[in-house]
C-alpha positions in Angstrom: 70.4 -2.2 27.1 67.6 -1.5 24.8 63.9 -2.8 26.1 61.1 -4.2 24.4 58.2 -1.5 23.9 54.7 -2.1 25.6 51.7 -1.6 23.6 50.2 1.9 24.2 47.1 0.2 26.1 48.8 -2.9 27.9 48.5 -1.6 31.7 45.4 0.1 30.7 43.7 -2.9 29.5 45.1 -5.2 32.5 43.7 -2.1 35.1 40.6 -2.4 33.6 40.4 -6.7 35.1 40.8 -5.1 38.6 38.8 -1.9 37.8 35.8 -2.8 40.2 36.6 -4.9 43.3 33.8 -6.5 45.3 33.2 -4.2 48.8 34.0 -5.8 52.0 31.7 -6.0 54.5 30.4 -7.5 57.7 27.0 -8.3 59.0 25.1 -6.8 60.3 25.0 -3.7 57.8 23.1 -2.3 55.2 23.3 -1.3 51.9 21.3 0.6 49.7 21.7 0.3 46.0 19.9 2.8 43.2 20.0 2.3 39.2 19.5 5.5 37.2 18.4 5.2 33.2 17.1 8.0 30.7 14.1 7.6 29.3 15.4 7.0 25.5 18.6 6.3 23.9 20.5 5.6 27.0 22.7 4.4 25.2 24.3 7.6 23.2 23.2 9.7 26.5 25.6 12.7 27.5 27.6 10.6 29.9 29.0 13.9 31.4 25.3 14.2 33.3 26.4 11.1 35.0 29.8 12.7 36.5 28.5 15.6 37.1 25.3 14.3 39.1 28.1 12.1 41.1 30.6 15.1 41.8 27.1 16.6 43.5 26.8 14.3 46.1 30.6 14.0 46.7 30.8 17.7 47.2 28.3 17.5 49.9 30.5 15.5 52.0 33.6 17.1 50.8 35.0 13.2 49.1 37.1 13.4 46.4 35.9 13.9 42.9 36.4 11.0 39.9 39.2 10.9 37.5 38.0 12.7 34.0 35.9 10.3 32.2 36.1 7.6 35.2 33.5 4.9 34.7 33.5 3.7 38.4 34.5 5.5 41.7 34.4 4.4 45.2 34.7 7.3 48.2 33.6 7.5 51.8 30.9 9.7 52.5 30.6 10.5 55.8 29.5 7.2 57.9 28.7 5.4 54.3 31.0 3.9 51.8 30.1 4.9 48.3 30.6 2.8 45.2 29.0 4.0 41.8 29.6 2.5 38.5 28.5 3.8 35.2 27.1 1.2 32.3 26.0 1.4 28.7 22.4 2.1 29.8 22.5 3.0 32.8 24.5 4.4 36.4 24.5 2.4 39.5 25.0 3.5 43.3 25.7 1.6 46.2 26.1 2.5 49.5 26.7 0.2 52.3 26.8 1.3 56.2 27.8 -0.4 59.1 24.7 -1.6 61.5 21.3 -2.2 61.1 18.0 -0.4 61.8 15.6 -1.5 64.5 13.0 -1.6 62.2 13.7 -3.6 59.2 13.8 -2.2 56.4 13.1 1.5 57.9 12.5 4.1 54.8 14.8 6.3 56.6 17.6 3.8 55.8 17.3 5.4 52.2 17.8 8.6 53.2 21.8 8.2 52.6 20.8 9.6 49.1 19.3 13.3 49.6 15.7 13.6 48.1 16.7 16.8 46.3 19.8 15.3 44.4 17.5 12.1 44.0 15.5 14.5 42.4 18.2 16.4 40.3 18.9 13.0 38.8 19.9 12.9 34.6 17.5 9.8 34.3 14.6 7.4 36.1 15.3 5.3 39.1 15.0 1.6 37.6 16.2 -0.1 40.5 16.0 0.4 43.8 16.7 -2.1 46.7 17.3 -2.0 50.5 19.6 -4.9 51.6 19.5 -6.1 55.3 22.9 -8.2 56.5 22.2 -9.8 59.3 24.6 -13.0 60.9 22.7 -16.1 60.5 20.2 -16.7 63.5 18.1 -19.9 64.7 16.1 -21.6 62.3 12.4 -21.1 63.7 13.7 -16.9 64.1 14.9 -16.6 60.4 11.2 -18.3 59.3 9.7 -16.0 61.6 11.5 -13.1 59.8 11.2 -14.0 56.7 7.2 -14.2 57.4 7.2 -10.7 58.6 9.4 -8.9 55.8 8.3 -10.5 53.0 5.1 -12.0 50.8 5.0 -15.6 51.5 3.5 -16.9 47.7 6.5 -14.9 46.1 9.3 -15.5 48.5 12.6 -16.9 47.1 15.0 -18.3 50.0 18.1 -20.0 48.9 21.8 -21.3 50.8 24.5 -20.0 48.7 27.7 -20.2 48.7 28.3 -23.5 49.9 26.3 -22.7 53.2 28.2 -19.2 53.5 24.7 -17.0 53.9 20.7 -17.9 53.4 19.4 -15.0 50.8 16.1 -14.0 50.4 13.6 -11.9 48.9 10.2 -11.6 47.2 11.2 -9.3 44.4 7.9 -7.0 45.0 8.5 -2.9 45.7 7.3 -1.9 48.8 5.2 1.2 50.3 8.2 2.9 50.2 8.9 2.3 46.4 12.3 -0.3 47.2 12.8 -3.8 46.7 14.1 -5.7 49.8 16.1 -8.5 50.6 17.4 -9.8 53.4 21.1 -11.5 53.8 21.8 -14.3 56.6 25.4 -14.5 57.3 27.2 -17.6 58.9 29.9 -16.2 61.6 32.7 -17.6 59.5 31.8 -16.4 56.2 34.4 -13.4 55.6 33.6 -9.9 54.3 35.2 -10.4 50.7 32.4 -12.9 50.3 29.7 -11.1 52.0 30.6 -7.9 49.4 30.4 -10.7 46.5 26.9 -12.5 47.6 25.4 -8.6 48.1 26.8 -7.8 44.5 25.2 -10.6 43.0 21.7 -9.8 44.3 22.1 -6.2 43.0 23.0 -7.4 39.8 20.6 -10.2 39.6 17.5 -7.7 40.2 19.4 -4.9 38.1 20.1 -7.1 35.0 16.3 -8.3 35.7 14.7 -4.8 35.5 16.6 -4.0 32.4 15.6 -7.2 30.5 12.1 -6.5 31.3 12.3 -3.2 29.4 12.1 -5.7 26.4 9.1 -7.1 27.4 7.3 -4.1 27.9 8.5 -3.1 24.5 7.6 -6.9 22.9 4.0 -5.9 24.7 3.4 -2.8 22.8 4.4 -4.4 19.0 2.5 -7.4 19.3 -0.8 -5.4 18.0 0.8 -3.4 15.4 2.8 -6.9 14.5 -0.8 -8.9 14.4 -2.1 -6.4 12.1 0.6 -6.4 9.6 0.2 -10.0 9.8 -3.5 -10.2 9.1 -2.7 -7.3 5.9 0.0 -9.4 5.0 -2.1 -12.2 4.3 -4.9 -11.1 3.0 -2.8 -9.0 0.4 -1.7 -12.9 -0.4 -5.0 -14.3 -1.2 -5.5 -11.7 -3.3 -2.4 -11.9 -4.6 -3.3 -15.9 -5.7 -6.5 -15.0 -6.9 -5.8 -12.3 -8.6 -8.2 -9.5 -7.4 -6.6 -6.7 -7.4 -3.7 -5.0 -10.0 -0.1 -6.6 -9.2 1.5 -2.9 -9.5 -1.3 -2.0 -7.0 -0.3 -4.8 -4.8 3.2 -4.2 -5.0 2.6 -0.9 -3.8 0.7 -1.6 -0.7 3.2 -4.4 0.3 6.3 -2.1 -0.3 4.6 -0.4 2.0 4.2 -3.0 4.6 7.9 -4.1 4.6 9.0 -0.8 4.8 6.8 -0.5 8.6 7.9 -4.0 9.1 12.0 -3.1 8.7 11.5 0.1 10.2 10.0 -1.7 13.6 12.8 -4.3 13.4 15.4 -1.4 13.3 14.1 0.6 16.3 13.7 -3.0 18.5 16.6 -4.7 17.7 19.2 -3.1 20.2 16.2 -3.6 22.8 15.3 -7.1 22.0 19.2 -7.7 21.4 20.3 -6.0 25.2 17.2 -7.9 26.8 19.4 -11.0 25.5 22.2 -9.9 26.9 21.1 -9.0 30.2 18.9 -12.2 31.0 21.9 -14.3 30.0 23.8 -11.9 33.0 20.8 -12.9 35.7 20.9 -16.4 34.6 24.7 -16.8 35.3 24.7 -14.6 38.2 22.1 -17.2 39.4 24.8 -19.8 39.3 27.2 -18.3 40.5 25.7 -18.2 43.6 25.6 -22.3 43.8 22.2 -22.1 45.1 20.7 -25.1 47.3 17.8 -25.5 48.7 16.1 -24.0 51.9 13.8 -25.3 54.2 11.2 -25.8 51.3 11.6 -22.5 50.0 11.4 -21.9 46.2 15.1 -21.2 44.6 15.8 -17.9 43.0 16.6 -20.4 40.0 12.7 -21.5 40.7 11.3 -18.3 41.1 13.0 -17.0 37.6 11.9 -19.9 35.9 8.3 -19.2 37.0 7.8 -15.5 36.8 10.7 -14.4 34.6 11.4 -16.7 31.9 7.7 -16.6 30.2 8.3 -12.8 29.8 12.1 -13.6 28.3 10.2 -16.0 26.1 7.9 -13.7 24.8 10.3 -11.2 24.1 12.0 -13.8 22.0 8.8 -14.7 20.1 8.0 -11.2 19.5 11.7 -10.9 18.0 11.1 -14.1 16.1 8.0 -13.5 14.9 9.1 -9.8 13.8 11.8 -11.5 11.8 9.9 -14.0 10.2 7.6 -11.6 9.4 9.6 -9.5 7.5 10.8 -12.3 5.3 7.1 -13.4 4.5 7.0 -10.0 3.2 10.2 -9.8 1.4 9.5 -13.4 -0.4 6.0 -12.0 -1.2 7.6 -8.7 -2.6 10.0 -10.8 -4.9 7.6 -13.3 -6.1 5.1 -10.0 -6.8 7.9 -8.3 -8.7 8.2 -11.1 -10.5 4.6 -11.4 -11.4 4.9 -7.5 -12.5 7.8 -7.9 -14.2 6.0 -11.1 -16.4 2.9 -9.4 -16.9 5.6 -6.3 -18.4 7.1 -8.7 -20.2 4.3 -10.0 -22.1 3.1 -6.3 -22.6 6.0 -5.0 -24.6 6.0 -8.4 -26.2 2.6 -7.1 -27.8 3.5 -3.8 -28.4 6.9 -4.9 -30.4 4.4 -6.7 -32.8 2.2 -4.3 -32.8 5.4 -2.1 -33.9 6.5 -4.8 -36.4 2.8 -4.5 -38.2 2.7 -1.0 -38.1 6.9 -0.5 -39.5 5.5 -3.3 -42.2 2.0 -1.1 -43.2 4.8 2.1 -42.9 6.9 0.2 -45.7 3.8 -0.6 -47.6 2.8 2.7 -47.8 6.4 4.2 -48.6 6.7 2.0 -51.7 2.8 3.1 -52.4 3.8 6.5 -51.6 7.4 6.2 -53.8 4.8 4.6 -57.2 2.9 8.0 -56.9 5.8 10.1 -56.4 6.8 8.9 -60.0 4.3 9.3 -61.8 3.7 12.7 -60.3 7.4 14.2 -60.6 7.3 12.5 -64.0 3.8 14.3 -65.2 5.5 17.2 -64.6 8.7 16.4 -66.3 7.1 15.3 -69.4 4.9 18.9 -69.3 8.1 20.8 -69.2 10.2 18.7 -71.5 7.3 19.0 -74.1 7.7 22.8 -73.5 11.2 22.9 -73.6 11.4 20.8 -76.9 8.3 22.4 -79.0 10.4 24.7 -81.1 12.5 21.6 -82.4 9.4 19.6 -83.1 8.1 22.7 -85.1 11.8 22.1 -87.3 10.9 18.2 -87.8 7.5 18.6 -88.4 6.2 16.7 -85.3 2.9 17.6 -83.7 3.1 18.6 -79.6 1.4 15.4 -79.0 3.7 13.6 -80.8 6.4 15.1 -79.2 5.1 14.2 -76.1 4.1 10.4 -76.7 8.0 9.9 -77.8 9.8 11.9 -74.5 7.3 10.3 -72.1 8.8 6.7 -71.7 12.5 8.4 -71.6 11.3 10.7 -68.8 9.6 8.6 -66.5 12.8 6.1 -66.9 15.0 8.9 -66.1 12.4 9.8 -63.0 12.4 6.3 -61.6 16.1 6.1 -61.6 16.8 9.2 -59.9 14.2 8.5 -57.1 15.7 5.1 -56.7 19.3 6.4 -56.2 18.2 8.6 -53.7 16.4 6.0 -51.9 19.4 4.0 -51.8 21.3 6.7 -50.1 19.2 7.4 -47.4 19.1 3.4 -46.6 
């Protein structure tokens, strides 16, 4: 019986919902988890880099390589599990190992990725955390941890989960150049939702670091954008009273939108990713159903704190860019239009000043065409007299005679012919 033919991209596209799975695991452990981005256009980087700086460390412990153009790989290397996913700005790497050091937080926990390849990396390290699983002790022993691993005025404790683990952290980098946070597991929580709660920190510090790229960016424009701003409206006043050449104007403030537009093109896919990825911590926030800890602050309160003013500046900045830009461009069309009045009103003038001139022209023609007669016709009367002599010798006529009676005739005959041929030509 014929079938019914699948679309070339149906499994492919239903794969791709199961693509990356959560990792199981089981307190205690830890897990380590890197973030690599280039330093510009991260975006249209050689993603090839990426592969081949993951094949490296898979051929050191003989794992198996990634499909071609794989975006995400999992592999066990040697006593760690390996899971790296590539992003649209950016490679990630997580490695989680069974147990935990005596010393929390021990740098040597780290060392599961080799300083050399760490140092062979296509990029920057953006993120870098240690994460501590531990099964949920006594009250008055977690508070004594949490004292010693982290910076009390900065410490962010929350239950998730609906009481499944206690998270923590103070989101500062320490000595050792990582982030830590520490993970309190109840004995029944299982290790599908221990993978999930460790994801969700990674992400929520990840997404974090890569919106804050669009602050640092707001940070440097604000100068150049107060400047313009100030130009802008001084250019304005003068503008309303009239101090300086509209063509000149028009010039400087073509100028100034053409800085303005270029500076909105080279931020927007900053300013329009730092959207994006604050609107990812924000729900990975909630998806942890946070509640509250033993008077800690929230990771909801902390954000709201520390992180949102910088999300809120970076939205100003975008704003303020924008609205910028449009001052400039209403100022531009309302200066053209000035220009294009002050034209107007020239060629106006010069039009009449053509008219008077075309009407002195004609004046001067038909003074020019009176002249022309009486000249052609002096002539004419000169030569007829001198063709006509010998028959005014026959009649008897004097040469002045002769001349007084051809004169009328010829300058009629003149007249004529010059008007005829000013009645072709028009």
């Amino acid at each position: 019986m014929p079938q019914i033919q699948d679309h070339p991209l149906r499994y492919q596209l239903a794969n791709e919902l199961h693509a990356r799975p959560f990792l199981t695991m089981q307190g205690p452990c830890t897990v380590v988890y890197l973030t690599i981005k280039q330093d510009h256009e991260a975006e249209h980087r050689d993603r090839s880099q990426d592969l081949r700086h993951l094949i490296d460390l898979l051929d050191r412990h003989d794992a198996p390589h990634p499909k071609p153009g794989a975006t995400h790989h999992s592999a066990q290397i040697g006593r760690h599990h390996l899971k790296w996913e590539q992003h649209t700005e950016f490679v990630s790497y997580m490695i989680y190992s069974v147990g935990v050091s005596s010393r929390a937080f021990d740098p040597v926990d780290y060392e599961a990725f080799p300083a050399n390849w760490l140092a062979a990396a296509p990029g920057k390290r953006v993120t870098s955390l240690v994460i501590r699983v531990e099964t949920r002790p006594q009250a008055d022993q977690m508070a004594g941890d949490l004292g010693d691993w982290f910076v009390p005025e900065s410490l962010a404790v929350s239950e998730v989960l609906d009481g499944s683990a206690v998270v923590a952290g103070d989101f500062r980098i320490d000595p050792a150049g990582h982030m830590r946070f520490a993970v309190f597991v109840s004995p029944e929580t299982g290790a599908r939702r221990v993978g999930r709660i460790v994801q969700r920190l990674c992400e929520i510090e990840t997404y974090r670091a890569m919106s804050m790229l669009g602050f640092s960016q707001s940070r440097r424009l604000v100068p150049d954008i107060g400047g313009l701003d100030t130009h802008l409206s001084e250019m304005m006043m003068q503008m309303t009273g009239g101090q300086m050449p509209a063509d000149q104007t028009l010039s400087q403030l073509l100028t100034i939108s053409a800085e303005l537009e270029t500076m909105a093109a080279r931020s927007a896919f900053r300013f329009g990713a730092t959207g994006a990825y604050e609107a990812l911590v924000n729900q990975r926030i909630r998806l942890l159903r946070e509640a509250r800890y033993a008077g800690y602050q929230s990771f909801a309160d902390f954000m709201l704190r520390r992180y949102e003013p910088a999300m809120r500046t970076v939205k100003s900045t975008e704003a303020r860019l924008g609205i910028l830009a449009d001052r400039a461009r209403r100022a531009g069309e309302l200066l053209r239009t000035r220009v294009d009045v002050e034209r107007s009103a020239q060629n106006q003038a010069l039009l009449e000043s053509m008219d008077r001139r075309a009407d002195l022209a004609l004046r001067l023609q038909t003074t020019v065409e009176g002249l022309s007669v009486v000249a052609i016709s002096y002539y004419s009367v000169s030569l007829a007299a001198y063709a006509g002599y010998p028959l005014a010798v026959l009649l008897g006529l004097s040469k002045g005679t002769l001349t007084a009676i051809i004169t009328l005739p010829v300058v009629a005959l003149v007249w004529l012919a010059v008007r005829r041929i000013r009645k072709k030509l028009h």
